[in-house]
Legacy VTK file of the C-alpha trace (Angstrom):
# vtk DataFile Version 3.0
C-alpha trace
ASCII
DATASET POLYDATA
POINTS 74 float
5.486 -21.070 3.588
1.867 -21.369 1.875
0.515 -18.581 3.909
2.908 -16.122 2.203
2.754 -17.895 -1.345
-1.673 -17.570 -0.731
-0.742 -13.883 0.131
1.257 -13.192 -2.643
-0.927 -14.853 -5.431
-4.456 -12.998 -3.550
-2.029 -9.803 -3.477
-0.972 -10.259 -7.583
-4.869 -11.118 -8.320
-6.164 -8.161 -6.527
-3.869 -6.006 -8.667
-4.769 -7.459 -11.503
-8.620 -6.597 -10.818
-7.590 -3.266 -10.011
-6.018 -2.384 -13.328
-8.851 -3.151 -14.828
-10.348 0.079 -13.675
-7.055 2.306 -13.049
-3.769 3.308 -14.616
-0.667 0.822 -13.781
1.040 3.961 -11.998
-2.248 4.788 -9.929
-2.880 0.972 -9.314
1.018 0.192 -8.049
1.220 3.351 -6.350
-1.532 2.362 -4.718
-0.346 -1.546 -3.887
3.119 -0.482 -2.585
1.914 2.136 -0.315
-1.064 -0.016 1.156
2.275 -3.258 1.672
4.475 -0.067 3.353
1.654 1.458 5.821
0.521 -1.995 6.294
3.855 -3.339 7.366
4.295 -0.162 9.723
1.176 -0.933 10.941
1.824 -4.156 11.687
5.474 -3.833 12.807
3.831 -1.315 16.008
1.244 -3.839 16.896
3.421 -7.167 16.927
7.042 -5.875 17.900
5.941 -2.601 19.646
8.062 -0.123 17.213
7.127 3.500 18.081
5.420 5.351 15.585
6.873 8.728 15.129
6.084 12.019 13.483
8.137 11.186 11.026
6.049 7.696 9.952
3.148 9.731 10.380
4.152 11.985 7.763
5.717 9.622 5.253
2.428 8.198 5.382
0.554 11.456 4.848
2.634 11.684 1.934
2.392 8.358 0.508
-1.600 8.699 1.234
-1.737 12.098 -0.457
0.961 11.505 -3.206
-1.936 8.353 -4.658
-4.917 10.264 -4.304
-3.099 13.312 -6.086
-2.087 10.669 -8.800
-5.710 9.008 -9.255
-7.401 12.606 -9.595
-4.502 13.682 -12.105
-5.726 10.234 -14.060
-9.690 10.766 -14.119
LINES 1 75
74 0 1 2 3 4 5 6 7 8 9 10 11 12 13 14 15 16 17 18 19 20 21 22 23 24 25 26 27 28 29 30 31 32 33 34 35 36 37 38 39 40 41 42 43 44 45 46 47 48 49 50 51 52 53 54 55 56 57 58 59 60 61 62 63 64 65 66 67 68 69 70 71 72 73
């Protein structure tokens, strides 16, 4: 259990340092895509799911959809 609560308080202060520099909707944008690639990610490597077209696209998407967002911000 105190790995996840360490990962969730390093996740929440990380954030926080983040904001200091960008919009909340760049900065979460930005946090929840990171958790969802990382979790694909990390769901291929440890339980050998197949990463399709279709993941590679929704992260295209995700990856494109915050950079659009943080240029839109400057």
């Amino acid at each position: 259990m105190w790995p996840s609560v360490l990962a969730a308080a390093g996740g929440i202060y990380t954030l926080s340092l983040a904001l200091l520099e960008l919009d909340v909707s760049v900065g979460y944008t930005i946090w929840t895509g990171v958790g969802g690639v990382g979790t694909v990610i990390m769901g291929a490597n440890l339980f050998k799911e197949k990463i399709t077209l279709t993941r590679l696209l929704s992260f295209a998407a995700i990856i494109s959809g915050a950079v659009i967002l943080r240029q839109t911000s400057i």
